[in-house]
C-alpha positions as CSV (number, residue, x, y, z in Angstrom):
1,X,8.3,-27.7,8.6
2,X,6.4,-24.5,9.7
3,X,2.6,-24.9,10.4
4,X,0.3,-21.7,9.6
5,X,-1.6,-21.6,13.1
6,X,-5.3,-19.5,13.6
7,X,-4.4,-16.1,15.3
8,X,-8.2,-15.2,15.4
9,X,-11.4,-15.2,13.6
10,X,-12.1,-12.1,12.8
11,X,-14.2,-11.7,9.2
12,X,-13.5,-9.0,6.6
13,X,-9.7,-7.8,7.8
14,X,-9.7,-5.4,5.1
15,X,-6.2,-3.7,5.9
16,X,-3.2,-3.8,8.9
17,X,-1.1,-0.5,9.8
18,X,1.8,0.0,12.0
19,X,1.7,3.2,13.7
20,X,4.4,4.2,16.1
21,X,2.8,3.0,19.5
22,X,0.6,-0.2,17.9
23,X,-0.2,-2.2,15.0
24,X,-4.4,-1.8,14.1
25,X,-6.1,-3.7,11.7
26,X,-9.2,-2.3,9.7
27,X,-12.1,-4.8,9.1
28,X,-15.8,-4.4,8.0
29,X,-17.0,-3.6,11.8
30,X,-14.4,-1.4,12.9
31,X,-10.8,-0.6,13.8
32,X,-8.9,-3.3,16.3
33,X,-5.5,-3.3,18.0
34,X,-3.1,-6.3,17.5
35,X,-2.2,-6.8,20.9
36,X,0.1,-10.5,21.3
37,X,-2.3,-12.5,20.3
38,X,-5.8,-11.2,20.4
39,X,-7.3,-8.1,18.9
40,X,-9.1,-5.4,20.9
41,X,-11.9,-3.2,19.8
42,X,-11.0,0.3,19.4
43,X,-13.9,1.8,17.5
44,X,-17.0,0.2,15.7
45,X,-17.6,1.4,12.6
46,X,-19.9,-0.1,9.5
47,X,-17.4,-0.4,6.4
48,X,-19.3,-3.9,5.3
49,X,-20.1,-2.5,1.4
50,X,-16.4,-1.4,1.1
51,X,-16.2,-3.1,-2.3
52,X,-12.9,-2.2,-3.0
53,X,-11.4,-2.6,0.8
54,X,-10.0,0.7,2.5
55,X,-7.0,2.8,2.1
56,X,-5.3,4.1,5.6
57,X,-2.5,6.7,5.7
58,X,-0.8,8.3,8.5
59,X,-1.1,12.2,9.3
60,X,2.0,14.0,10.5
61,X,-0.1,15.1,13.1
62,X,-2.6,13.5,15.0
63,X,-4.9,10.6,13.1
64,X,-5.6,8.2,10.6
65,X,-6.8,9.2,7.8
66,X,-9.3,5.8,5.9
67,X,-11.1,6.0,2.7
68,X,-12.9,3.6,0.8
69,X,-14.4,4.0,-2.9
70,X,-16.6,6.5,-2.1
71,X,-16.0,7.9,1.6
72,X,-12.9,9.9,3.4
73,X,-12.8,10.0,7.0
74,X,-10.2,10.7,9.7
75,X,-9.2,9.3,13.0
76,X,-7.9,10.6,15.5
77,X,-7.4,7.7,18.0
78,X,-11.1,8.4,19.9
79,X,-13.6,9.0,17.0
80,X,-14.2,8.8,13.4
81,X,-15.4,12.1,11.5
82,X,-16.6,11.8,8.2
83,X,-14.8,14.3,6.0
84,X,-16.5,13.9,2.6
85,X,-18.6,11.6,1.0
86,X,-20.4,11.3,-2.9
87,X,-17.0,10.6,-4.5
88,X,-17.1,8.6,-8.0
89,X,-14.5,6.3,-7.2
90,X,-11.6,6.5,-5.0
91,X,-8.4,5.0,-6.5
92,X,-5.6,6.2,-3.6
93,X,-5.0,8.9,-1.2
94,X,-1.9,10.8,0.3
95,X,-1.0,12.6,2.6
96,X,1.9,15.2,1.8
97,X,4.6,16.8,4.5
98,X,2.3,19.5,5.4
99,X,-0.9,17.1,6.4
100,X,-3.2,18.0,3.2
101,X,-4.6,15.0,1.9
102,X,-4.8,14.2,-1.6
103,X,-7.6,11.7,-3.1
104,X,-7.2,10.2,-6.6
105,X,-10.4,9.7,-8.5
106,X,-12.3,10.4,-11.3
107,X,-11.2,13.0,-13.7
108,X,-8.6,14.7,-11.1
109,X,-7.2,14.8,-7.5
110,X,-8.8,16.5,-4.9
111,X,-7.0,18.5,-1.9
112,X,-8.5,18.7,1.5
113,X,-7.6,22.0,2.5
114,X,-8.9,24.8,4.8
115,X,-11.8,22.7,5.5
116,X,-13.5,21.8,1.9
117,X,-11.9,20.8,-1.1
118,X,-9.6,22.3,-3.7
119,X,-10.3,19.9,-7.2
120,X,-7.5,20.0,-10.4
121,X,-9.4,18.5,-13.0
122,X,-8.3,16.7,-15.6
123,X,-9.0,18.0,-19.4
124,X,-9.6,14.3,-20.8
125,X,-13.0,14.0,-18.8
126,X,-12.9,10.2,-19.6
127,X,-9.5,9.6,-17.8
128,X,-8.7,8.5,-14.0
129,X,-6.0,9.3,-11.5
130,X,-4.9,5.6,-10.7
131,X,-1.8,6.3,-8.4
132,X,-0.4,9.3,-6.3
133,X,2.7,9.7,-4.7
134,X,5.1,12.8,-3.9
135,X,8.5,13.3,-4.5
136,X,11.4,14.7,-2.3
137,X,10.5,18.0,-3.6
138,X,6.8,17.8,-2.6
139,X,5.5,17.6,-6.1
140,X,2.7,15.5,-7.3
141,X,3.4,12.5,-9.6
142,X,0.2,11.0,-10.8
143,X,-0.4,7.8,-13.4
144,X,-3.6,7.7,-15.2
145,X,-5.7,4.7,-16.8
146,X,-5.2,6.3,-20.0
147,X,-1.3,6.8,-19.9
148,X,-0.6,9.6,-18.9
149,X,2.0,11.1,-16.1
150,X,0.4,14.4,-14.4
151,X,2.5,16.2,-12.4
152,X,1.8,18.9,-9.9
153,X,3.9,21.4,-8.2
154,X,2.3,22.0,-4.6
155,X,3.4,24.9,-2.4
156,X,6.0,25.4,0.2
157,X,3.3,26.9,2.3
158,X,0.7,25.5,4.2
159,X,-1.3,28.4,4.7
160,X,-1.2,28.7,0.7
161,X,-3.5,27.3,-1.7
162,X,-2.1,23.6,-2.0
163,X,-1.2,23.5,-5.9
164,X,-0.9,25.2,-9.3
165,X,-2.5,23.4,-12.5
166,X,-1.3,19.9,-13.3
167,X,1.0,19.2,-16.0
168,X,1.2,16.7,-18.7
169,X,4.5,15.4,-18.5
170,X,3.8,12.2,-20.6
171,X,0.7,10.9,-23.0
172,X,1.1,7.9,-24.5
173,X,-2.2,6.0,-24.7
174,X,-0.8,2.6,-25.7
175,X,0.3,2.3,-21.9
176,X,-1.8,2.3,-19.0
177,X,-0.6,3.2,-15.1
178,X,-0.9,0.9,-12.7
179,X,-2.1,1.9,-8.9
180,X,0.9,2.1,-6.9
181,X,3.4,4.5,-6.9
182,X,6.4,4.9,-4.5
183,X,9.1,7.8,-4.6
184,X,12.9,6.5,-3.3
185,X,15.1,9.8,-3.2
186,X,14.7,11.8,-6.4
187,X,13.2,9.3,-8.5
188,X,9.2,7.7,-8.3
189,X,8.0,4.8,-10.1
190,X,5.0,3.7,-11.1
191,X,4.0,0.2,-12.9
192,X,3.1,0.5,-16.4
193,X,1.9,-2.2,-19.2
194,X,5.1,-4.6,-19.2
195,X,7.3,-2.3,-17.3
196,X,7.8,-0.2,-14.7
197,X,8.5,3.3,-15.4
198,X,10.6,6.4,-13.9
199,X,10.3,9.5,-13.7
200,X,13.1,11.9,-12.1
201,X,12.7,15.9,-12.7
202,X,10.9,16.2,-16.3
203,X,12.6,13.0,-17.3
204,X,10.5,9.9,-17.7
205,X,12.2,6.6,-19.3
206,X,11.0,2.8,-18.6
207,X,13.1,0.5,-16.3
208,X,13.6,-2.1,-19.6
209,X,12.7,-4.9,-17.2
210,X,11.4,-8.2,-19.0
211,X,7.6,-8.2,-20.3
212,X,5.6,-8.8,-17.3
213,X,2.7,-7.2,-15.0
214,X,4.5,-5.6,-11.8
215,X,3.4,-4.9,-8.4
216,X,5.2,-2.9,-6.1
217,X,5.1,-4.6,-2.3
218,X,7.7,-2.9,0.0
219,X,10.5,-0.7,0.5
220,X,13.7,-1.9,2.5
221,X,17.0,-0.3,2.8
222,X,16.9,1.8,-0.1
223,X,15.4,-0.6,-3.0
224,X,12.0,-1.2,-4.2
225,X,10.9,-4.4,-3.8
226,X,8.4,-5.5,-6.6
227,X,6.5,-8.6,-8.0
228,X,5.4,-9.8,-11.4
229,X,2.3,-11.0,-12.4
230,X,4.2,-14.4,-12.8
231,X,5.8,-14.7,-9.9
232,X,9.2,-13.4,-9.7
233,X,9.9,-11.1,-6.8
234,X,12.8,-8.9,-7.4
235,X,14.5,-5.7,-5.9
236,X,15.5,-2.0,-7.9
237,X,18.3,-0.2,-6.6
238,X,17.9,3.3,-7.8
239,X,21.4,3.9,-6.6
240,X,23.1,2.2,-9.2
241,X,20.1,0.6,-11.5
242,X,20.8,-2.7,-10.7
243,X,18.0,-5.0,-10.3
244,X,17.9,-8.6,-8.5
245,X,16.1,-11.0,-8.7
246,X,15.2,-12.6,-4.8
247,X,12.9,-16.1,-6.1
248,X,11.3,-17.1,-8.7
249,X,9.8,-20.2,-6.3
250,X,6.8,-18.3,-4.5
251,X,3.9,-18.5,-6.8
252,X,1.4,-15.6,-7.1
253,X,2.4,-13.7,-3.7
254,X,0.4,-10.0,-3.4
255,X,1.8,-9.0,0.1
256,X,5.3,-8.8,1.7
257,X,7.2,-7.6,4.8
258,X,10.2,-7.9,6.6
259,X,10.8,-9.2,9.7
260,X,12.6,-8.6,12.5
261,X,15.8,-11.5,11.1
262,X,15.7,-10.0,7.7
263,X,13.4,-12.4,6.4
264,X,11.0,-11.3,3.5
265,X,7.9,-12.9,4.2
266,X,5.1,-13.0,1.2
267,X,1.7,-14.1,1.2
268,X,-0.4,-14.9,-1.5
269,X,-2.9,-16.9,-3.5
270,X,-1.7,-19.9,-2.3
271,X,-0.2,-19.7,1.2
272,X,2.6,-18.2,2.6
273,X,6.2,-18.5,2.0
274,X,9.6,-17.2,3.6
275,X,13.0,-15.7,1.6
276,X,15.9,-16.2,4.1
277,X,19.0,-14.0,3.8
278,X,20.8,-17.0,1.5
279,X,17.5,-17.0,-0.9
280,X,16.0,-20.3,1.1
281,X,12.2,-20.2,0.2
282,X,9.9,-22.2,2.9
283,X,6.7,-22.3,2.5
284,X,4.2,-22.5,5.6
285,X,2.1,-25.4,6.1
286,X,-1.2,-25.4,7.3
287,X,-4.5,-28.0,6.6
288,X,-6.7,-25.3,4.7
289,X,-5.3,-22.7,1.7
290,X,-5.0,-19.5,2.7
291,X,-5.5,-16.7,0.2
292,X,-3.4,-14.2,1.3
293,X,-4.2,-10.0,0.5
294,X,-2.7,-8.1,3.7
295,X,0.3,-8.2,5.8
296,X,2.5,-5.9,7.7
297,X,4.9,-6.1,10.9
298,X,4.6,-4.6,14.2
299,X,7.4,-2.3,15.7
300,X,9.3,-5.6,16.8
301,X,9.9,-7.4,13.2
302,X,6.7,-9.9,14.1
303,X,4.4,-10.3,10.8
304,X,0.8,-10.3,11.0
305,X,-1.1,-11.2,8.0
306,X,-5.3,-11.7,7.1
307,X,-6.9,-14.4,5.1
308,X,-10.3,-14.6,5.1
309,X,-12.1,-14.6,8.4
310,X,-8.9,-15.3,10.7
311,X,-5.8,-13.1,11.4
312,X,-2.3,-14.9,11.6
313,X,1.1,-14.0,13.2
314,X,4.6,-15.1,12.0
315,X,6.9,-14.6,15.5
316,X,10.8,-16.0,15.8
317,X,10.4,-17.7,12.2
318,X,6.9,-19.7,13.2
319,X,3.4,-18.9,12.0
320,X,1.0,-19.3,15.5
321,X,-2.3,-19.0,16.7
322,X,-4.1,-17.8,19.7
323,X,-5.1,-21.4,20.2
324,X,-1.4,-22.9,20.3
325,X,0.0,-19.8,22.9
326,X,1.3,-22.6,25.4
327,X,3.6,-23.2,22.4
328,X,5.1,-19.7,23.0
């Protein structure tokens, strides 16, 4: 079978990120490259009372930009500049085709624009932005904990003020939004309570998928590929509304990617398994349980993943270690 080797001990791996030229991982003492099979310090930084973890999104120009619940900063390969700070409770950031950066919090979303902050409130003072996402025509789509869908149409125009008011396009307080959202052409989805719903122009329906808690884990070739609370992971075509299901046989995964065969990989509470191309589910065998809450792959289809205090790698179809590299 395949054995779940020790990459590297490295406590608190909060989050991985591909960029174009390296994959980085995020931890509580700073930002690493992922280099074979050994990480390299890029910048120490103190993110050990990050209760929540941290969020990293790419700019279309130069940087990184990392929050956690309370903190925005950017990084721009060299150095870390804190950007703001005193923020209730950050639920997701963004970053739209023009570079602003959105934040989700508290009562609104914030813009970082021109230097300071441009804040659309929200009028139920008690409510929070839980997911933001934008859609091919650059405009807001926001969830909220108290069922709502904001939307909000942001200008053309960088140089311009970054949005007009936001607009209630659904309240329904028996449903909650969940917090992750992705767009896929003209449509963007966001998890509700038992569904997952749609929304396309003005026009919000629910995908009528079977009772269940949905996560949404990756993107690949066009389809959304989302998990259920008990287990099921499946794949949306927005193309044609078809939806199937991949397994049913990897039990309480929270992280997926692809690698470089086609392989969905998944990692979760209890280990991690493979889903070949003919729907084969492995799962990788290793002497402690790993609990499973990040993975991504490099430019070159290999799969890293974090549990706990080590970092693992999953090249040609085999999970390895630094320890093991003669095996290579």
């Amino acid at each position: 079978g395949k054995r779940a080797l020790r990459l590297t001990a490295k406590g608190d791996i909060y989050t991985l990120l591909r960029t174009d030229s390296m994959l980085l991982a995020f931890a509580a003492d700073g930002i690493y490259a992922v280099e074979g099979y050994r990480l390299r310090l890029l910048l120490k930084a103190d993110w050990s009372q990050a209760a929540f973890g941290l969020t990293v999104r790419k700019l279309q120009s130069v940087g990184l930009t990392i929050a956690d619940e309370h903190t925005v900063y950017h990084y721009d390969g060299t150095t870390l500049q804190q950007l703001v700070t005193g923020i209730n409770l950050i639920r997701d950031i963004m970053v739209d085709r023009w570079g602003r950066l959105w934040i989700a919090t508290y009562q609104g979303v914030y813009c970082f624009f021109n230097g300071g902050f441009t804040n659309h409130r929200l009028t139920d003072q008690n409510d929070i932005v839980r997911a933001v996402v934008a859609d091919e025509d650059n405009r807001l789509v926001m969830g909220t904990l108290n069922g709502k869908v904001l939307t909000l149409k942001t200008s053309d125009n960088k140089e311009e003020l970054p949005g007009d008011a936001i607009e209630v396009l659904s309240d329904d307080d028996s449903q909650y939004y969940g917090t992750s959202a992705v767009s896929i052409g003209s449509q963007t989805f966001i998890p509700i309570h038992g569904d997952v719903a749609c929304i396309e122009g003005n026009e919000l329906h629910s995908l009528g998928l079977p009772q269940d808690r949905y996560r949404f884990l990756s993107k690949k070739e066009g389809r959304l590929i989302m998990v259920t609370q008990k287990g099921t992971i499946a794949a949306y075509n927005p193309s044609n509304g078809q939806i199937d299901t991949l397994t049913t046989d990897i039990p309480y995964p929270w992280c997926a990617a692809f690698d470089a065969e086609g392989r969905l990989w998944a990692g979760g509470t209890l280990g991690v398994y493979s889903l070949s191309r003919n729907g084969k589910v492995e799962k990788a065998d290793y002497p402690q349980r790993l609990l499973v809450t990040t993975m991504e792959a490099d430019n070159q289809g290999t799969i890293f993943f974090a549990s706990a205090d080590s970092l693992f790698m999953i090249h040609e179809g085999r999970v390895r270690s630094e320890e093991h590299t003669s095996e290579l």
